[in-house]
C-alpha positions as CSV (number, residue, x, y, z in Angstrom):
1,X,7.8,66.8,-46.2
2,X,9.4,64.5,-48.5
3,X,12.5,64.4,-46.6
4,X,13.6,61.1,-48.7
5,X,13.4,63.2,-52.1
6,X,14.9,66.2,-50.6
7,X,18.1,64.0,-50.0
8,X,18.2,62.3,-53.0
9,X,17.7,65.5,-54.7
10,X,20.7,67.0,-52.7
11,X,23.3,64.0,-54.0
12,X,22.2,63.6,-57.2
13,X,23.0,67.3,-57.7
14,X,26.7,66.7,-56.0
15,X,26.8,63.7,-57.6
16,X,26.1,65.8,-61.3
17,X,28.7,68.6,-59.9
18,X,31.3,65.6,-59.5
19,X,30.5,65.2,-63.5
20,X,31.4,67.9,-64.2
21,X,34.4,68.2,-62.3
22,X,35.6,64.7,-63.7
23,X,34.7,65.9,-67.3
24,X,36.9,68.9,-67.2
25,X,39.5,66.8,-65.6
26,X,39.5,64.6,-68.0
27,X,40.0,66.9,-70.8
28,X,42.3,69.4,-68.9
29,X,44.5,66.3,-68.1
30,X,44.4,64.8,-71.8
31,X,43.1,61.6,-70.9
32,X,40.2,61.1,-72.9
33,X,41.9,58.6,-74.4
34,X,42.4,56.7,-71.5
35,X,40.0,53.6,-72.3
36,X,41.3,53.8,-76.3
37,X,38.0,53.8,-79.0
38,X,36.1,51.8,-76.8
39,X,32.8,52.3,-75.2
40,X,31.0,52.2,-72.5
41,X,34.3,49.3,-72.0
42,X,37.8,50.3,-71.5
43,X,39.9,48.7,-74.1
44,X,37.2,46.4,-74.8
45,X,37.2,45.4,-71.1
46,X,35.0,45.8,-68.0
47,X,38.1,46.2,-65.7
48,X,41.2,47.1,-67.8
49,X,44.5,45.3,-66.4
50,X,47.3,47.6,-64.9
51,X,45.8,50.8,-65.9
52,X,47.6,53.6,-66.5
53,X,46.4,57.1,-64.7
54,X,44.5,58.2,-67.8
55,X,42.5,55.6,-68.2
56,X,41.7,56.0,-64.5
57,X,40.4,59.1,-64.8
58,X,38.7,58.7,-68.1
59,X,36.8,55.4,-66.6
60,X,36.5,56.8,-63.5
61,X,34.3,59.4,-65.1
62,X,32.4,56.9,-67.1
63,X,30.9,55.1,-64.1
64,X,30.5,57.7,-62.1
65,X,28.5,58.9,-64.9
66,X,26.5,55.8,-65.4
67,X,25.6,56.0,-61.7
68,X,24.5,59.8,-61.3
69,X,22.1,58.7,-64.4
70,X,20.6,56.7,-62.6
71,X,20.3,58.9,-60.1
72,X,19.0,61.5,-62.4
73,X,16.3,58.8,-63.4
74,X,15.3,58.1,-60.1
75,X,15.0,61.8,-58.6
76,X,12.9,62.3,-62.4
77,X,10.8,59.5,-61.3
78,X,10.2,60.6,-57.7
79,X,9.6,64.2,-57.9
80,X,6.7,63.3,-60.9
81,X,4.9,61.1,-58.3
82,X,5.5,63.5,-55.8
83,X,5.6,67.1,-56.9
84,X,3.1,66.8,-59.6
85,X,1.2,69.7,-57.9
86,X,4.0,72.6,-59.3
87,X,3.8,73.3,-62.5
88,X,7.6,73.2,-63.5
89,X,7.8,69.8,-61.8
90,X,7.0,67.5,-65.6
91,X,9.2,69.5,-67.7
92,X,12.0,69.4,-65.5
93,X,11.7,65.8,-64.5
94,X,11.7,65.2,-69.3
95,X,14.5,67.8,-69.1
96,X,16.6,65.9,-66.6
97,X,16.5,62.7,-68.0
98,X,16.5,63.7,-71.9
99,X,19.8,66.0,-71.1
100,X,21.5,63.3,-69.1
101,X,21.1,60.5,-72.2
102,X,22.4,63.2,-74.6
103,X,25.0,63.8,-72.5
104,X,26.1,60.3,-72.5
105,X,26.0,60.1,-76.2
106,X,27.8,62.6,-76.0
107,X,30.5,61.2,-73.7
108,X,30.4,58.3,-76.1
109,X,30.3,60.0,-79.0
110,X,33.8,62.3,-78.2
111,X,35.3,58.3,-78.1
112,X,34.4,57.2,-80.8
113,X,34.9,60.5,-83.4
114,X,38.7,60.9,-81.4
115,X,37.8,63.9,-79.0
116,X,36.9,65.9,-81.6
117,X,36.4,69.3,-80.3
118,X,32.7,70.1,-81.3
119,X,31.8,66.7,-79.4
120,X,33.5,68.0,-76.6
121,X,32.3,71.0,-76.2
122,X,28.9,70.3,-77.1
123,X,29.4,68.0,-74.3
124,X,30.2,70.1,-71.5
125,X,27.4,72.7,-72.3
126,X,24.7,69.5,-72.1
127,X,26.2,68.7,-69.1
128,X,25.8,72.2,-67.7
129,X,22.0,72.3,-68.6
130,X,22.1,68.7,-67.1
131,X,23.1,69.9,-63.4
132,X,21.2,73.2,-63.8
133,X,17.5,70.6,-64.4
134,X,18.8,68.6,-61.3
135,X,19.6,71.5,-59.5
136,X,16.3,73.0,-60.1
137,X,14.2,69.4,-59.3
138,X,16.0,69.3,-56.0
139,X,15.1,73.3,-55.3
140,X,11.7,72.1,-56.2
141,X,11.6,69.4,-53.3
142,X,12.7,71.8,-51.0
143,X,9.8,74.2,-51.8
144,X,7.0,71.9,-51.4
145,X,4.6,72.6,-48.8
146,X,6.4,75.8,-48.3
147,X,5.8,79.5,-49.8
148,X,7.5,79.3,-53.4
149,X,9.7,82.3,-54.4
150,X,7.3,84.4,-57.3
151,X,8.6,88.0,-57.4
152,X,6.9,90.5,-59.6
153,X,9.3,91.6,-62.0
154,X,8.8,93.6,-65.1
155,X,8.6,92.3,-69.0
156,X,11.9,94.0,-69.5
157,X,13.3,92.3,-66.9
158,X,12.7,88.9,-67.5
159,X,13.9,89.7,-71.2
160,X,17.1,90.9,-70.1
161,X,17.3,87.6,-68.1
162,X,16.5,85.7,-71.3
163,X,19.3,87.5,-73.0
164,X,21.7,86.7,-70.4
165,X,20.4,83.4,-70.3
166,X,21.6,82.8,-73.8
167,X,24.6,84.9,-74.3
168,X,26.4,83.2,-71.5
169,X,25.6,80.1,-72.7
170,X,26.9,80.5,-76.2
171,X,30.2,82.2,-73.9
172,X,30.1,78.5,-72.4
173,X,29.6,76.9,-75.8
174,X,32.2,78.9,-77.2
175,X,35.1,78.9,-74.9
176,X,34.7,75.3,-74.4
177,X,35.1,75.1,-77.8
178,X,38.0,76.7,-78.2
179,X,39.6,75.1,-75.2
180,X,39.3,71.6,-77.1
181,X,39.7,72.8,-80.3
182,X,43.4,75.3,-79.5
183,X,42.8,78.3,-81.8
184,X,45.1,80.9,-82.2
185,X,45.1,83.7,-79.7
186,X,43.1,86.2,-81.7
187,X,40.0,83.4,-81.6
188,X,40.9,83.6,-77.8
189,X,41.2,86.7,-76.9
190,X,37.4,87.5,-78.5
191,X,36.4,85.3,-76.6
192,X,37.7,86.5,-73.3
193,X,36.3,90.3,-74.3
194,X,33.1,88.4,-74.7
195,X,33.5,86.8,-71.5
196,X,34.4,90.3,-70.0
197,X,30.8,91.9,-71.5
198,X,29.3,89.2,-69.3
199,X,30.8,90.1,-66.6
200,X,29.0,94.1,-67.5
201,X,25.7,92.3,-68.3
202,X,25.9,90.1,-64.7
203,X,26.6,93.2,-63.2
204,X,23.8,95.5,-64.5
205,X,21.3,92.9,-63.9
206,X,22.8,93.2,-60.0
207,X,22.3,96.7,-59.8
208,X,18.8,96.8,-61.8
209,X,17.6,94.3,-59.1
210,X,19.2,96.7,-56.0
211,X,17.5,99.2,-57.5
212,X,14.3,97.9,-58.1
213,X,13.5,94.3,-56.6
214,X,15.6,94.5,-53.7
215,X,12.3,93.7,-51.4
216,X,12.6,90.3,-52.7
217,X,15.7,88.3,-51.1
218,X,15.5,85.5,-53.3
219,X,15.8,88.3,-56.3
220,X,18.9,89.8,-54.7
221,X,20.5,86.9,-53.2
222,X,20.5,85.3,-56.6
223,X,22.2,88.4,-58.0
224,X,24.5,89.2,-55.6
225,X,26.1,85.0,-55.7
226,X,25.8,85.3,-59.5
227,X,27.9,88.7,-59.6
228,X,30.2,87.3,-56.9
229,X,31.2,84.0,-58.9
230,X,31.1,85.0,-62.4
231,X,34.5,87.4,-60.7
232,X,35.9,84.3,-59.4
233,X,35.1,82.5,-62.7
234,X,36.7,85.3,-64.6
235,X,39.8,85.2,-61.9
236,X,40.1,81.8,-62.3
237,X,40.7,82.9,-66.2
238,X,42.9,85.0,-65.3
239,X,45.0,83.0,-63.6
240,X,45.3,80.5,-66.0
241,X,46.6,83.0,-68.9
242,X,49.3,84.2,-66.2
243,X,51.0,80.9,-65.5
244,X,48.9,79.6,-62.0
245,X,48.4,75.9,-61.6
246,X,46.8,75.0,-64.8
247,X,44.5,72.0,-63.2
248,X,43.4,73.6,-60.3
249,X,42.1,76.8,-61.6
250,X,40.5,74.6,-64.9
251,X,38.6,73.0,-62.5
252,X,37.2,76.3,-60.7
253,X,36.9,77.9,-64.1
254,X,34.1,75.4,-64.8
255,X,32.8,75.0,-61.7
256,X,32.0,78.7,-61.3
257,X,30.2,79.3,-64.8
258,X,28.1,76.2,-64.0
259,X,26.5,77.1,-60.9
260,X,26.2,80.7,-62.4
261,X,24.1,79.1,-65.3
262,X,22.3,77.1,-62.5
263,X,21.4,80.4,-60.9
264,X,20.0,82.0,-63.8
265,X,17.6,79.4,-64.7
266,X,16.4,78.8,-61.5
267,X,15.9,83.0,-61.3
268,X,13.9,82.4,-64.3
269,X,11.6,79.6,-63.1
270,X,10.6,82.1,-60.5
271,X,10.2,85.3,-61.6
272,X,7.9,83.8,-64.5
273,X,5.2,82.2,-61.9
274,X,3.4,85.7,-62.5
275,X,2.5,88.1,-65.0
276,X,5.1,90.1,-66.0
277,X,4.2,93.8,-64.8
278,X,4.2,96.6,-68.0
């Protein structure tokens, strides 16, 4: 049953989500300058005297980091011994690990180069594919020695996912981008229209599943959640522009497009376990 992995599968992916979280807090809040041009120390120190609240957050975030790596390498580890049997098991386990390093050089390298704004943003969308591999490595676990989700979808289908797949990451690439980098609102407002033809493309992949794949649950479940936040994502925008609290609806703003990304990817693992149909 694995039970052990399950669980470690289950906090290493809450424990990647609290990355997240801590990474857009950190630059919603301005404090990644918190521990000055020093790294992995804080102001050359292991435990920086009277810190202020930046430098909380900001080192917070970089041990809580170092810990959910190890994490990462452990669950990586485990689910190669253990679910060696699936096919996407390897590939994950190379994906997890190899995304969670980058994604501490990139942490390190946003220190050292000043917060530049590429850094940054390249930061949060490594960190994105680094909680979708974990994500999908724990949803692994859970499926061993039970009937894996494989629904029979067509070509077209699985290239519309792959479309999807890659226009909302370069949304995530892009608006992360500009977030660190403050462009003018022109550069912002194209990328909330693109952000809005997401929404469209979210929501015709919804109904083309209704219509056709609805016998599969895993199919339309998927959909439906993925619909469902990337709204709340958008509202969460929304909000923002009009004046809500700034921190709180930052924080759901990334949240949401994460676990939509998650959801994607894991609707691709399964839908390409079989042939496409013509």
């Amino acid at each position: 049953m694995n039970v052990g992995l399950r669980v470690l599968g289950v906090i290493t992916s809450f424990a990647m989500l609290i990355v997240l979280l801590q990474g857009a807090l950190v630059t919603t809040t301005g404090s990644g300058e918190g521990c000055g041009s020093t790294w992995p120390l804080c102001f050359g120190e292991i435990l920086p005297a009277n810190p202020a609240l930046a430098t909380l957050i900001e080192y917070s975030h970089r041990l809580w980091s170092g810990l959910t790596g190890l994490l990462v390498l452990i669950l990586a580890i485990w689910s190669w011994r253990k679910l060696s049997h699936l096919r996407e098991t390897k590939f994950l386990a190379l994906m997890a690990i190899l995304f969670i390093v980058f994604q501490g050089f990139m942490g390190a390298g946003a220190v050292i180069w000043n917060n530049s704004g590429l850094i940054l943003a390249l930061h949060f969308g490594i960190s994105t594919i680094s909680f979708a591999t974990v994500s999908l490595l724990t949803a692994l676990a859970f499926e061993n020695n039970n009937v894996s989700p494989h629904p029979l979808v067509s070509k077209k289908y699985i290239n519309y996912l792959i479309t999807t797949i890659i226009y909302s990451y370069i949304v995530i690439y892009t608006g992360a981008y500009i977030k660190h980098s403050g462009y003018d609102m022109t550069i912002q407002w194209i990328h909330r229209s693109a952000a809005v033809l997401l929404i469209l493309i979210i929501a015709g992949l919804m109904v083309w599943t209704l219509k056709r794949y609805h016998s599969y649950s895993s199919l339309l479940g998927i959909s439906i959640a993925m619909f469902i936040l990337i709204l709340i994502q958008a509202g969460a925008g929304l909000a923002i522009i009009y004046g809500a609290p700034y921190l709180t609806f930052a924080l759901l703003h990334a949240l949401t497009i994460s676990v939509v990304f998650t959801m994607m990817i894991y609707k691709m693992m399964i839908i390409t376990r079989r042939s496409p149909i013509s």
